[in-house]
C-alpha positions in Angstrom: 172.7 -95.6 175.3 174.5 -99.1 175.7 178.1 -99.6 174.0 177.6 -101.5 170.4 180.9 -103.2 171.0 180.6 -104.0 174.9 181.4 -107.8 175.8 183.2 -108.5 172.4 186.6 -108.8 174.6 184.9 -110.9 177.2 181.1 -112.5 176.7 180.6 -111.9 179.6 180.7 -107.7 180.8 177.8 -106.9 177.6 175.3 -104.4 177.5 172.2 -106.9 178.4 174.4 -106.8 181.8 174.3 -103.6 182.7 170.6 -103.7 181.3 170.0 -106.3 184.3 171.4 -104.9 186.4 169.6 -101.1 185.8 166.7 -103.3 186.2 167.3 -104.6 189.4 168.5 -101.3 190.9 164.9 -100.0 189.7 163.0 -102.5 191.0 164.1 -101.4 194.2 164.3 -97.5 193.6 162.0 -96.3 190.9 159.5 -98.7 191.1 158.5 -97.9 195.0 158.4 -94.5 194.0 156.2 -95.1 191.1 153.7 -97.0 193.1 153.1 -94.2 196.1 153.0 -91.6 192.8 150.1 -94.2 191.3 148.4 -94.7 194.7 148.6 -90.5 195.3 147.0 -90.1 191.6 144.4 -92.4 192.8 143.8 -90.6 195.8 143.3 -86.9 194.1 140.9 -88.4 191.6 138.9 -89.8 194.4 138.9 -86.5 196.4 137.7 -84.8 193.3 134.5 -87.8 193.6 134.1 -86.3 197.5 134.6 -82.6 196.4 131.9 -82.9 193.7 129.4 -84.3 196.5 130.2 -82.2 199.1 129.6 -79.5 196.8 126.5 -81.0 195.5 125.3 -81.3 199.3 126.3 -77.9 200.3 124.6 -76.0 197.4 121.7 -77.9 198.1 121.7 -76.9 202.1 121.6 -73.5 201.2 118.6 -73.4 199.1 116.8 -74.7 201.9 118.4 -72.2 204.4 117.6 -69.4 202.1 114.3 -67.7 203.7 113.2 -67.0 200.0 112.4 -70.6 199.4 109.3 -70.3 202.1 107.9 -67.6 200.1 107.3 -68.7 196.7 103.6 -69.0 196.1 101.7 -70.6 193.8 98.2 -70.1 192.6 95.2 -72.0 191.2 92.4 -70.8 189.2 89.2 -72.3 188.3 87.7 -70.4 185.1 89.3 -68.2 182.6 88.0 -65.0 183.6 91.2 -63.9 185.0 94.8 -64.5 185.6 96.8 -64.5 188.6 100.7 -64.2 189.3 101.6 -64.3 192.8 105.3 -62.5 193.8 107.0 -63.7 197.1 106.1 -63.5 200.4 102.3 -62.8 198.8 99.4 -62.6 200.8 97.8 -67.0 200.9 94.3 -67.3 200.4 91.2 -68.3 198.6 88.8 -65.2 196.6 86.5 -65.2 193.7 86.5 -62.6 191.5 83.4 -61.9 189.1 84.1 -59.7 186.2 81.4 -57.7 185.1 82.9 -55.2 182.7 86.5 -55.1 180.8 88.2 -51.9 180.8 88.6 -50.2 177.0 90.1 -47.4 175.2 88.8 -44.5 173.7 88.9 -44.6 170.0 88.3 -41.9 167.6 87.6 -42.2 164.0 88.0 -39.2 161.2 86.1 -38.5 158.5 87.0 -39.7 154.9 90.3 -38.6 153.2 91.0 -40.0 149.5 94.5 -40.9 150.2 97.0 -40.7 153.2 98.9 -38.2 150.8 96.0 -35.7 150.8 96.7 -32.2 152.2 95.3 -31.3 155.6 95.6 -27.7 155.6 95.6 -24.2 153.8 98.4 -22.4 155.5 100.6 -23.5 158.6 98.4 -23.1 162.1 98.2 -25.5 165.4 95.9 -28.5 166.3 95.5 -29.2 170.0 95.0 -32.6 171.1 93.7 -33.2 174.8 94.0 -36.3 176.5 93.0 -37.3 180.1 93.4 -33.7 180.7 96.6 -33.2 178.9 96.7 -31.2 175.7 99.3 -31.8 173.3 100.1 -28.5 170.6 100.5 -30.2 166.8 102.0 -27.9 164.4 101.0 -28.0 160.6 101.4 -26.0 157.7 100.2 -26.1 154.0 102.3 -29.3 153.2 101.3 -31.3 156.0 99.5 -34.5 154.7 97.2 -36.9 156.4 100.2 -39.2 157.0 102.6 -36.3 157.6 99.7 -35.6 160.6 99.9 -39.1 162.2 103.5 -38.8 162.6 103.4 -35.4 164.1 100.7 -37.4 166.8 102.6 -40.6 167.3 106.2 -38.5 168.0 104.7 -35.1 170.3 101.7 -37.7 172.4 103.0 -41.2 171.6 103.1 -41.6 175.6 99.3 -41.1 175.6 97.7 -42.3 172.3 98.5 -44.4 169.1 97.7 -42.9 165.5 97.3 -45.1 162.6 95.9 -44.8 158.8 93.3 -47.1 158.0 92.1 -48.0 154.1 88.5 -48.7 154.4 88.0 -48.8 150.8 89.3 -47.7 147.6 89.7 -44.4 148.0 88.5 -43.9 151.5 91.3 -43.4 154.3 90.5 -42.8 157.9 92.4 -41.7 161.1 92.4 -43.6 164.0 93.4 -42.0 167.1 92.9 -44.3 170.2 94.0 -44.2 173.9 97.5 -46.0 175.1 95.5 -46.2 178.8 92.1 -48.1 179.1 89.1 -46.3 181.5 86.8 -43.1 181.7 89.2 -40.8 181.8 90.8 -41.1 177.8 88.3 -38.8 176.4 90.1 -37.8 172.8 89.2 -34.1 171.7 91.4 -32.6 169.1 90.4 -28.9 168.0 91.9 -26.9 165.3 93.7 -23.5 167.2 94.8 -21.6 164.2 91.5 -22.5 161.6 93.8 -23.0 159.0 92.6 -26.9 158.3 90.6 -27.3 155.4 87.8 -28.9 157.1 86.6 -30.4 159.7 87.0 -33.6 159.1 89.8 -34.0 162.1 87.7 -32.0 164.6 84.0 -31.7 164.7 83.6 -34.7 162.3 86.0 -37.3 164.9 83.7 -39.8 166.2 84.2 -42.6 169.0 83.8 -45.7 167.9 84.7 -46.9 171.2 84.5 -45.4 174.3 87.0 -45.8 177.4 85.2 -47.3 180.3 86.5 -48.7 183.9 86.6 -51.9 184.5 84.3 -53.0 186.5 84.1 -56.2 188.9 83.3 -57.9 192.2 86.1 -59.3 195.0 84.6 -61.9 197.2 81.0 -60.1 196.5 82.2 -56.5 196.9 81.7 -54.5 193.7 85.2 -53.0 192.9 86.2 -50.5 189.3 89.8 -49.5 188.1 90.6 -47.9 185.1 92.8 -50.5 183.8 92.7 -54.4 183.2 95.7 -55.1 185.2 95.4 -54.6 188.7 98.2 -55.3 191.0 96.8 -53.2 194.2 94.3 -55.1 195.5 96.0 -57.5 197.3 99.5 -56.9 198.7 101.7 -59.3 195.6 99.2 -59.8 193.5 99.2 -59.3 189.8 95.3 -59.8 188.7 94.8 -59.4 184.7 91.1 -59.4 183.6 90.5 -61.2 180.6 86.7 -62.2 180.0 83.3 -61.4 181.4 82.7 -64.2 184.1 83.3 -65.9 187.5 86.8 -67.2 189.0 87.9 -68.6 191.9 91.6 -68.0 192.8 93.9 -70.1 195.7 96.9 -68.5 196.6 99.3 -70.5 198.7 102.6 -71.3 199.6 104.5 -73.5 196.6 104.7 -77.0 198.4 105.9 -78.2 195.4 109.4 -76.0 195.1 109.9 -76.8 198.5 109.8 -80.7 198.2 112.1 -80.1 195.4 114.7 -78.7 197.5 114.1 -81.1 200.0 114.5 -84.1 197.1 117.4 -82.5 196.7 119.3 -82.4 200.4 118.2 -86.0 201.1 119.7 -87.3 197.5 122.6 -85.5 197.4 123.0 -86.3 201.1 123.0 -89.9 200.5 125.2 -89.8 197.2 128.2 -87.9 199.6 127.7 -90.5 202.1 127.9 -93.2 199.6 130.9 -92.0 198.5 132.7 -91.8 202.2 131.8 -95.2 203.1 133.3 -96.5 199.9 136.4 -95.0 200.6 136.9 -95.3 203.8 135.7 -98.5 204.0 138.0 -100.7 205.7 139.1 -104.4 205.1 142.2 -107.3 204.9 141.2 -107.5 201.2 143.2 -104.4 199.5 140.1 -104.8 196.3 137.3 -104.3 198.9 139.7 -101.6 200.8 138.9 -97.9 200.8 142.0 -95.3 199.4 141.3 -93.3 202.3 140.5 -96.1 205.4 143.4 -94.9 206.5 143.2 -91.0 206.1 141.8 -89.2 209.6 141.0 -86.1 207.8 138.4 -88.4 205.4 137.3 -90.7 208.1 136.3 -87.6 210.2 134.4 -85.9 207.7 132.1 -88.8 207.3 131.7 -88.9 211.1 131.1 -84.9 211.6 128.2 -85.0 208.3 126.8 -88.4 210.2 126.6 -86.7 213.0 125.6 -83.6 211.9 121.7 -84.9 211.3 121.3 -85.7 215.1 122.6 -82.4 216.6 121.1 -79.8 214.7 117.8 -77.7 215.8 118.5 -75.1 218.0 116.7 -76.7 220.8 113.3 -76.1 219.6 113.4 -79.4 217.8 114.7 -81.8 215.5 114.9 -83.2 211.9 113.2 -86.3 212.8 110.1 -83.8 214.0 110.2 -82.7 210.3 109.9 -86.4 208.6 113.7 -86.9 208.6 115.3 -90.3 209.2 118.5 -91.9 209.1 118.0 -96.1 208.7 120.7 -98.7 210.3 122.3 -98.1 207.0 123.1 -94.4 207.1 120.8 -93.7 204.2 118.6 -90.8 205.1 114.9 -90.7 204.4 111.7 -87.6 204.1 108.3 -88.6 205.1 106.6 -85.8 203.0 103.0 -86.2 204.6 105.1 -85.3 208.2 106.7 -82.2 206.8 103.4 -80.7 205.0 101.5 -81.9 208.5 104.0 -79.6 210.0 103.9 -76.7 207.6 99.8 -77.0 207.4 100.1 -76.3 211.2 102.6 -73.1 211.5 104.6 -72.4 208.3 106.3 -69.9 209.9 108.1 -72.0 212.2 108.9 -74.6 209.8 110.6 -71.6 208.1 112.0 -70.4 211.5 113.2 -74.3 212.3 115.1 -74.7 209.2 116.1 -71.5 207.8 116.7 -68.9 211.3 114.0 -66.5 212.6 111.3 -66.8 215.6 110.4 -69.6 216.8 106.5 -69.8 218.8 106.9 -72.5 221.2 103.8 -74.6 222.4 103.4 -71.6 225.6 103.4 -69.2 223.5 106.7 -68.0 224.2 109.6 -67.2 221.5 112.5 -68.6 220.5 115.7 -66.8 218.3 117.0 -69.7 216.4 119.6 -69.8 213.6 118.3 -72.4 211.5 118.9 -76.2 211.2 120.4 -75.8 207.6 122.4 -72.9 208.6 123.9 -74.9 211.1 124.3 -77.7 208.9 125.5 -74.9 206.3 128.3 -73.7 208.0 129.4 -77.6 209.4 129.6 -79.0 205.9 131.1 -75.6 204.7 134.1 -76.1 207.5 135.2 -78.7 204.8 134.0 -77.2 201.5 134.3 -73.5 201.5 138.5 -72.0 200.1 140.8 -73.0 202.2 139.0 -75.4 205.0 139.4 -78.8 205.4 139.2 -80.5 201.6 141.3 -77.8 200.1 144.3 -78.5 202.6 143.9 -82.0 201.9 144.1 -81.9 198.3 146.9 -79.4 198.5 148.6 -82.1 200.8 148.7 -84.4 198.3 149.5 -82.4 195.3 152.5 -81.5 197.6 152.8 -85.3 198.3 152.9 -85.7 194.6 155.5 -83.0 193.8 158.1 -84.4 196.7 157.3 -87.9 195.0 158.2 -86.8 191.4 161.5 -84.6 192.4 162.5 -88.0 195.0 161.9 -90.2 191.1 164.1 -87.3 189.0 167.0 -87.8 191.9 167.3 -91.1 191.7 166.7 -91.6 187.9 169.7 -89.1 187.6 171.8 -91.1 189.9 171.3 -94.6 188.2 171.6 -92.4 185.3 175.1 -91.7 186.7 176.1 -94.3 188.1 175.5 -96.6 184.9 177.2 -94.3 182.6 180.1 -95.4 184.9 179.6 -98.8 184.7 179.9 -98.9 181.2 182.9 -97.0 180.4 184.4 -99.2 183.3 183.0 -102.7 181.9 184.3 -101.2 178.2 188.2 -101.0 180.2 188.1 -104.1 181.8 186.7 -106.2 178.6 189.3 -104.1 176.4 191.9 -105.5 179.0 190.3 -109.3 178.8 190.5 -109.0 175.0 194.7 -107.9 175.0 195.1 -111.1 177.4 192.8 -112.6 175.5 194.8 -111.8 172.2 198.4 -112.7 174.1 197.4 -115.9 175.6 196.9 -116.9 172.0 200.0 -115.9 170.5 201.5 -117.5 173.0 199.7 -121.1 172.9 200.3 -120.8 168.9 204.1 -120.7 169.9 203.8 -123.0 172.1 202.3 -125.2 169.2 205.0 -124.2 166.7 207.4 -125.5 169.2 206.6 -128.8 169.7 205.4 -129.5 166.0 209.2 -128.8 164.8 210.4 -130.7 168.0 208.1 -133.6 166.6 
């Protein structure tokens, strides 16, 4: 806070003084320490930039190093007599499939009851309901209604059949007992053990109005039943699902279309990372055009190891140009697609070996143990990306930088701050001292005027 009546005494030892002369001292104290703070700032907001890419690059490397991507399958059906899901790692191939016959339940039908309230029984006794083989004990008594008995079903053999009421008309209510499982074996008998129903209308009088049958179809020609429509053991991870009589032809094959995804991927988010290094690293005269980090090693041989990194990698049984990969004169890397499905039409499995680790068959015949290209090119970027390595220390370096930076500013704003709260009780002394003189040299020229005006 300045002094209100500084400089009153003198003119010349005021406030806007001391305000000049804060300003210089500043300039050459604060301000220096201000800029380094603003170029450090810069420099953690452009390592975030290179974080961000590196990350992108290394979660895209280990997509394609993962062994699961080379399994995905994908599957094309002409007609609509079946569906197909493949699982991983699925036997590839082409099959037809002609469906002959769809695989049903067994459903029984009771005779008529006026309402789904009417009384089933004389006195309590057991029903038995066989299944598949099964037998299921249902126990009644003289209360026990027609709804009352479709409970009792549905809770003691819900695992095996479904019981439901049906209105067929006014007056007229039906049971409908019908098979949870499709095929031959879901005969439905239900027999009254105790002979305490009131008639037979449950038993003798049940009548299929649909009969489980197998299904029934032919695989590449050879006639083939199951019980059910949903097959998933005839080919080693398929699921096949029947749907209509008719013909289809199924392909089964690896899923090019994931993989050229992933690959997309790498080369994009390989170029956006390089992007980024070259712009700030770049070097010039011309501080605009200048990278922040042209002069920061740890940057600058980053760029160099990930530029590198393309040429070196393959574990001597090849290398990513052999795959359709290319760097141009510019750095920017490239995927001829028609190289790398030529390459995976003619051995999949060592495409998958080249790239993400296993056995390699070279031309003789002989194998090869290899890591994987992007397992190499995994653990290289991750020397830099993963806790702790490379970026982490240099971001930590310069939040470090940043904290010596603001505690070196604090010292030496508390020193001016000292050292100009001195100056201004001093410059208040010396102008109160300027002001007495001031004050005395005026009495005494007043005298001095008094004197010679009575002389005169």
């Amino acid at each position: 806070m300045g002094i209100s009546s500084l400089g009153v005494g003198s003119s010349i030892l005021t406030q806007d003084v001391l305000d000049q002369l804060r300003a210089a001292d500043e300039a050459g104290q604060i301000t220096p320490i201000d800029l380094s703070l603003a170029n450090e700032g810069d420099k953690k907001d452009a390592l975030k930039l290179i974080d961000a890419a590196m990350t992108n690059l290394i979660d895209s490397i280990n997509e394609i190093k993962s062994q699961s991507l080379y399994d995905e399958r994908k599957t094309e059906i002409s007609g609509t007599a079946v569906e197909v899901k493949a699982s991983a790692n699925s036997d590839v191939g082409d099959f037809t499939l002609e469906v002959t016959t769809l695989a049903t339940k067994q459903i029984e039908e009771s005779g008529a009851f006026g309402s789904e309230d009417e009384l089933i029984a004389n006195n309590a006794g057991t029903m038995n309901l066989n299944i598949d083989g099964e037998d299921f004990t249902i126990e009644y008594d003289d209360t026990t209604t027609l709804k009352d008995l479709k409970n009792l079903i549905n809770d003691v053999a819900g695992d095996k059949v479904d019981a439901t009421i049906v209105q067929i008309n006014s007056g007229e209510f039906r049971l409908f007992v019908s098979s949870v499982e499709t095929g031959t074996t879901q005969d439905i008998t239900m027999t009254d053990e105790s002979g305490e129903l009131k008639d037979t209308r449950l038993t003798d009088d049940m009548t299929a109005i649909q009969n489980g049958v197998d299904a029934e179809f032919k695989f590449n020609g050879q006639a083939i039943t199951r019980t059910s429509n949903n097959i998933d053991d005839l080919i080693t991870g398929l699921d096949i699902t029947l749907k209509e009589i008719g013909t289809s032809v199924v392909s089964v094959s690896q899923d090019r279309e994931t993989i050229m995804e992933k690959f997309d991927s790498f080369v994009s988010h390989y170029n956006s990372a390089m992007t980024e290094l070259d712009k700030m690293t770049k070097p010039s005269t011309d501080s605009q055009e200048r990278g922040i980090f042209s002069g920061e090693s740890t940057i600058k041989n980053m760029k160099r190891t990930v530029q590198d990194m393309i040429s070196t990698i393959g574990g001597g049984v090849g290398t990513m140009p052999d795959y359709g990969f290319d760097i141009d004169k510019d750095g920017k890397m490239t995927l001829d697609k028609d190289i790398l499905n030529d390459m995976l039409d003619e051995n999949s499995t060592n495409v998958e070996a080249f790239f993400a680790g296993g056995t390699f068959t070279n031309a003789d015949d002989t194998t090869t143990e290899v890591d994987g290209a992007f397992t190499e090119l995994s653990t290289i970027v991750e020397g830099y990306t993963k806790y702790n390595a490379t970026l982490d220390q240099f971001k930590n370096s310069i939040a470090d930088t940043i904290s010596s930076l603001e505690d070196k500013k604090t010292n030496a704003t508390q020193r001016l701050d000292a050292k100009y709260e001195i100056m201004k009780k001093q410059f208040a002394a010396y102008d109160l001292m300027i002001s007495k003189i001031n004050s005395a040299s005026s009495m005494f020229v007043q005298m001095a005027n008094a004197q010679t005006a009575a002389q005169n």
